[in-house]
KOLMAR-524130 format. One record per residue (C-alpha): residue number from 1; residue in three letters; x, y, z. Coordinates in nm, 3 decimals, padded with zeros to 5 digits. Layout:
BEGIN
    n  res        u        v        w
  NUM  ALA        X        Y        Z
...
This chain:
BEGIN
    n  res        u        v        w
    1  UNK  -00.849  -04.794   00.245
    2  UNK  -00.613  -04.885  -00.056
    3  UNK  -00.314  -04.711  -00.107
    4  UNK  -00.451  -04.519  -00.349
    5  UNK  -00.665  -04.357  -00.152
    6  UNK  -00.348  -04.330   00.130
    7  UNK  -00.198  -04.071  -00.145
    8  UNK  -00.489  -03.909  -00.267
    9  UNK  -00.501  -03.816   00.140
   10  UNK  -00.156  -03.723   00.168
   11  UNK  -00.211  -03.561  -00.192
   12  UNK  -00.523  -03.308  -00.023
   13  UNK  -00.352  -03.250   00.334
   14  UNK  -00.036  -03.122   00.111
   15  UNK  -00.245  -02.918  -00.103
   16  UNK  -00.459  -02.716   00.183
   17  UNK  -00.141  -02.685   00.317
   18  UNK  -00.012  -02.507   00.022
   19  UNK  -00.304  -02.330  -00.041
   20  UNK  -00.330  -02.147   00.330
   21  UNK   00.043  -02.078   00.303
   22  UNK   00.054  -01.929   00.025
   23  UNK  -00.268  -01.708   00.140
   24  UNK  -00.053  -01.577   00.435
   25  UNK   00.205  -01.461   00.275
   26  UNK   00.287  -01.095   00.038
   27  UNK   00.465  -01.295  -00.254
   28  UNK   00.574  -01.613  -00.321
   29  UNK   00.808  -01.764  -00.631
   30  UNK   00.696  -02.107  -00.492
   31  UNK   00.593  -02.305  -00.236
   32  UNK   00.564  -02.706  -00.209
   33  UNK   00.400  -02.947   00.047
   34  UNK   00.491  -03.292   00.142
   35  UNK   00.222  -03.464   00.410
   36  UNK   00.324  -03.870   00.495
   37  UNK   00.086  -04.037   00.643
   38  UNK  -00.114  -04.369   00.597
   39  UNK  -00.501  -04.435   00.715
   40  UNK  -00.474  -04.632   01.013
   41  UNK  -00.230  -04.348   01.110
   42  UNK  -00.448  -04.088   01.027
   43  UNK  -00.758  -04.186   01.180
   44  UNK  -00.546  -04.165   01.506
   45  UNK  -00.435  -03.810   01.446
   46  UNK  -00.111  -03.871   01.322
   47  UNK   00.121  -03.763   01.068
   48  UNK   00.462  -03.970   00.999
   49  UNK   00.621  -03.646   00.850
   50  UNK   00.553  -03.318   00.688
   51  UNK   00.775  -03.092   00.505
   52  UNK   00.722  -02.723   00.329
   53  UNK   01.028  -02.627   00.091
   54  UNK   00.964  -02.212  -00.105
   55  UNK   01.148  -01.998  -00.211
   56  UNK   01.123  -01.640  -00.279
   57  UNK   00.905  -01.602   00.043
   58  UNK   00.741  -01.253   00.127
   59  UNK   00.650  -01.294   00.480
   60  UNK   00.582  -00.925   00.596
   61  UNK   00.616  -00.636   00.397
   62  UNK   00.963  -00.647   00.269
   63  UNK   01.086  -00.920   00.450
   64  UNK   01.190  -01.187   00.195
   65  UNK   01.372  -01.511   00.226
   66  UNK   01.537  -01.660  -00.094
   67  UNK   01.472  -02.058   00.060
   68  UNK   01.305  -02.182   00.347
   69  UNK   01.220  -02.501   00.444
   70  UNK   01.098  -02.677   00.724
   71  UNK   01.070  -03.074   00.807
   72  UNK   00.946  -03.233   01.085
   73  UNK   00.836  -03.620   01.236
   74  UNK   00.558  -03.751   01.412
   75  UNK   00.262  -03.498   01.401
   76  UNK  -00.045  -03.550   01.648
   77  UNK  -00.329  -03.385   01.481
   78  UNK  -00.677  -03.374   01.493
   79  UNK  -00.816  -03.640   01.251
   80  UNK  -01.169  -03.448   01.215
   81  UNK  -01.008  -03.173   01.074
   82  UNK  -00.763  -03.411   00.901
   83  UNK  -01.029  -03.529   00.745
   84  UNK  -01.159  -03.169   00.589
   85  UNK  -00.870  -03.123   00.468
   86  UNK  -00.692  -02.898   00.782
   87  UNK  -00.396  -02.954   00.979
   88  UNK  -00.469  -02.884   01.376
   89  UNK  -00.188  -02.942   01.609
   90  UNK  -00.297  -03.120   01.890
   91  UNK   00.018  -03.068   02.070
   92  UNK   00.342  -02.844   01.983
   93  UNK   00.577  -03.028   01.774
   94  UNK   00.909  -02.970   01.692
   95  UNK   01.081  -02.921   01.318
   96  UNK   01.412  -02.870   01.167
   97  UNK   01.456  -02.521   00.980
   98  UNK   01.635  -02.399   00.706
   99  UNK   01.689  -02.026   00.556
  100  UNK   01.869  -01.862   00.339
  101  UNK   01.892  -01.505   00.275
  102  UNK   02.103  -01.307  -00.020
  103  UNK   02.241  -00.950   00.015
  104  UNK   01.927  -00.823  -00.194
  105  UNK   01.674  -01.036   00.088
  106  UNK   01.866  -00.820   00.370
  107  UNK   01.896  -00.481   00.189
  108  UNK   01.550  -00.495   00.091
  109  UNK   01.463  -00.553   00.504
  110  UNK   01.637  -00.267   00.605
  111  UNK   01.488  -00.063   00.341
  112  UNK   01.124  -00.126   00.419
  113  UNK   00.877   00.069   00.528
  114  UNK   00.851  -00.193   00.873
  115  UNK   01.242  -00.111   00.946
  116  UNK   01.264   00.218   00.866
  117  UNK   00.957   00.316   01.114
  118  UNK   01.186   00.125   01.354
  119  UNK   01.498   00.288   01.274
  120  UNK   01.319   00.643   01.359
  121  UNK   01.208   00.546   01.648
  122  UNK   01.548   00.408   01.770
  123  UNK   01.663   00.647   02.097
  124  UNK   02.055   00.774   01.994
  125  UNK   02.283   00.913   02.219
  126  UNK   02.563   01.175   02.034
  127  UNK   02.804   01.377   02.278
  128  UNK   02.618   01.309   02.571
  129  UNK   02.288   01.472   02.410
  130  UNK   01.944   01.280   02.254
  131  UNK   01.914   01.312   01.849
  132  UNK   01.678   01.237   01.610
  133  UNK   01.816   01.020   01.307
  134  UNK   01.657   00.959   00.988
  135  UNK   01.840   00.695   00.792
  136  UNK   01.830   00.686   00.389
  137  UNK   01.875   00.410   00.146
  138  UNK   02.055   00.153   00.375
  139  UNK   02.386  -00.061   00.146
  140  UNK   02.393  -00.412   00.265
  141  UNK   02.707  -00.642   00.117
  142  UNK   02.828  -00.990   00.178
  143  UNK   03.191  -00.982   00.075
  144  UNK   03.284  -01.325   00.208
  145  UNK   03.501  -01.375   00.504
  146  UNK   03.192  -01.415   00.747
  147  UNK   03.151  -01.055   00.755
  148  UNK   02.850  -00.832   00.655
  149  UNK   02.899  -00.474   00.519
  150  UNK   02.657  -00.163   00.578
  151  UNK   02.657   00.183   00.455
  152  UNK   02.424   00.448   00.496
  153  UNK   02.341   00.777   00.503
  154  UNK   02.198   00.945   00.854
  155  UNK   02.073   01.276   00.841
  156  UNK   01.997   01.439   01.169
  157  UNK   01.674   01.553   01.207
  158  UNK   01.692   01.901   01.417
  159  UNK   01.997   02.068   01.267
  160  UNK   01.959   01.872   00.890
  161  UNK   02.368   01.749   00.956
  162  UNK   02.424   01.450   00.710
  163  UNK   02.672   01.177   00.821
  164  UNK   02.777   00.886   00.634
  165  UNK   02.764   00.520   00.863
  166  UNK   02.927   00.274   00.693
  167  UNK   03.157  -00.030   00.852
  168  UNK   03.185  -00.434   00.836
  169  UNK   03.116  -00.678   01.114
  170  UNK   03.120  -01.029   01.176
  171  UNK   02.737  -01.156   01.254
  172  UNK   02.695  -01.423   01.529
  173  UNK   02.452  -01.594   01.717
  174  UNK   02.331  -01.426   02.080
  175  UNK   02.266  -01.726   02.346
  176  UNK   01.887  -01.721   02.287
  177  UNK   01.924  -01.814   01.952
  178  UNK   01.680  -01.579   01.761
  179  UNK   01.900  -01.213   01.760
  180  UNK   02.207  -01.169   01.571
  181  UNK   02.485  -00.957   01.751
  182  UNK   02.796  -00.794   01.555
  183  UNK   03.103  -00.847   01.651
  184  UNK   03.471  -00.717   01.506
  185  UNK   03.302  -00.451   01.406
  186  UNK   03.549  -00.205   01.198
  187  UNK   03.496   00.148   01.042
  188  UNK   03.529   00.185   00.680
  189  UNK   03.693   00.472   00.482
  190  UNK   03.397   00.625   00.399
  191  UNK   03.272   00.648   00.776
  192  UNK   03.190   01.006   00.893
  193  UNK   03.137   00.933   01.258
  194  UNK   03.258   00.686   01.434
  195  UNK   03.070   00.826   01.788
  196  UNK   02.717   00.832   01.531
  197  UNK   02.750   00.462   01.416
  198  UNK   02.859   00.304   01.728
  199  UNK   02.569   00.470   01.879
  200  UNK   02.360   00.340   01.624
  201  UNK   02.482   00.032   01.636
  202  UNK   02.398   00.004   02.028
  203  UNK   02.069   00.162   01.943
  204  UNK   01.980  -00.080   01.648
  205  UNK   02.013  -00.429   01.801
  206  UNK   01.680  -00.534   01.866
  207  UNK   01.628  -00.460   01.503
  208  UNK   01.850  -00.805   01.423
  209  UNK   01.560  -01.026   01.582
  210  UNK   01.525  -01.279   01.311
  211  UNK   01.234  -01.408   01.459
  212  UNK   01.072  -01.145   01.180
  213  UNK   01.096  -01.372   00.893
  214  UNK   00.940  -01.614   01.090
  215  UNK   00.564  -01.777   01.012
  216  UNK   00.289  -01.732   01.184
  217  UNK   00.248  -01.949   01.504
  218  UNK   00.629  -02.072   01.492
  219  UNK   00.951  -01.979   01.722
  220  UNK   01.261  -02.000   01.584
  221  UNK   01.650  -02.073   01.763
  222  UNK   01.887  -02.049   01.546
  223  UNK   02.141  -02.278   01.597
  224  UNK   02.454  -02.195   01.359
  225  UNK   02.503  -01.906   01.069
  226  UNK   02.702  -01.909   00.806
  227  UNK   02.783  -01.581   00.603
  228  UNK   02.916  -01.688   00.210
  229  UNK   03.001  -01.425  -00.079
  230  UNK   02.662  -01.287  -00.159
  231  UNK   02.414  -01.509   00.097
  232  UNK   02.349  -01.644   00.449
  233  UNK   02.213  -01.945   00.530
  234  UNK   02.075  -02.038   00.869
  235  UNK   02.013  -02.345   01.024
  236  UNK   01.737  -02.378   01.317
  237  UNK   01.526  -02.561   01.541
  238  UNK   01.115  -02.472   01.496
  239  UNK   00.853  -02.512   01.803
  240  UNK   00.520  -02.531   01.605
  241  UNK   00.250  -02.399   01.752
  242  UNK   00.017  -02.405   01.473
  243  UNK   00.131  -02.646   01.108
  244  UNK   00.193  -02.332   00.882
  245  UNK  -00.099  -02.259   00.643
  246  UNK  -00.345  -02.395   00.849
């Protein structure tokens, strides 16, 4: 096979790779493939490297990341399917992750419809007594300084009391590598109840499973984050299951 028919390969697995991507997810600003390979290779079932880079990635609902990208070596696939035009894993493989997410990416999370179903079902404890919490219009801030800031305001369901939550915290990794825990956390002025949000806070931490914005058939462990003025940017190892879009 010449080479020219080597790139018009790689040139097809990138594109159906694109393609079913793009098909799997809400929204996307865009989205770009990079399959390495060469015929001999190939016709073995394997890929030298692969590579997705997007941005503006809807991957459930309201769960957007500004950048993602992913990069990984030495593929085994299946070279029939290779050969339609489909990546199939033979084996798990792993990859090298990147994602970035601004204040707007995180606000809009913990404004959607998929957190906000979670948020009412979250089981809070106030003066030794069970409430029910409904939680409007959620402020999310990066301010610099590693920290994260949250304000909102928590109305309690069975007497209609209205309390405002708002505090900063510094986000860091849990030992798994997939949840985020908040440390240093410290009240703000405009804090109602300090009993209400550290309950909340207790309540809400299986909400800060990043393994949300993953893709389909992929596990994520995040291995450092790193809060800036406006954005934070995570850096991972992928298992693949599945080559996303396929």
């Amino acid at each position: 096979m010449a080479k020219g028919d080597a790139d018009l390969g790689e040139q097809a697995l990138s594109k159906a790779v694109e393609v079913g991507l793009t098909t799997q997810l809400d929204a996307v600003d865009s989205l770009k493939a990079d399959i390495r390979t060469n015929p001999i290779a190939l016709m073995q079932g394997e890929l030298e490297s692969a590579s997705i880079q997007g941005q503006g990635l809807v991957i459930k609902d309201d769960l957007r990341t500004e950048q993602l990208s992913l990069k990984t070596d030495g593929l085994a696939i299946d070279p029939l399917k290779a050969a339609l035009g489909e990546i199939q894993l033979t084996r798990p493989t792993n990859a090298t992750a990147a994602i970035k997410l601004t204040e707007a990416d995180i606000e809009r999370a913990c404004n959607s419809a998929y957190i906000q179903q979670k948020l009412e079902a979250l089981k809070i404890t106030l003066d030794d007594r069970p409430v029910r919490v409904q939680v409007q219009q959620v402020s999310v801030s990066l301010p610099g300084e590693g920290k994260v800031a949250i304000a909102a305001q928590v109305t309690m369901v069975d007497s209609g009391e209205t309390q405002q939550v708002a505090f900063s915290a510094v986000p860091e990794m849990a030992a798994q590598g997939h949840q985020i825990l908040l440390k240093q956390v410290q009240m703000a002025e405009a804090n109602t109840s300090e009993s209400l949000t550290n309950s909340l806070l207790e309540a809400a931490r299986e909400l800060l499973d990043l393994r949300q914005f993953t893709l389909s058939g992929m596990t994520l462990q995040i291995q450092h984050i790193d809060v800036q003025p406006g954005h934070m940017d995570l850096q991972a190892q992928a298992e693949l299951e599945k080559f996303p879009g396929s």
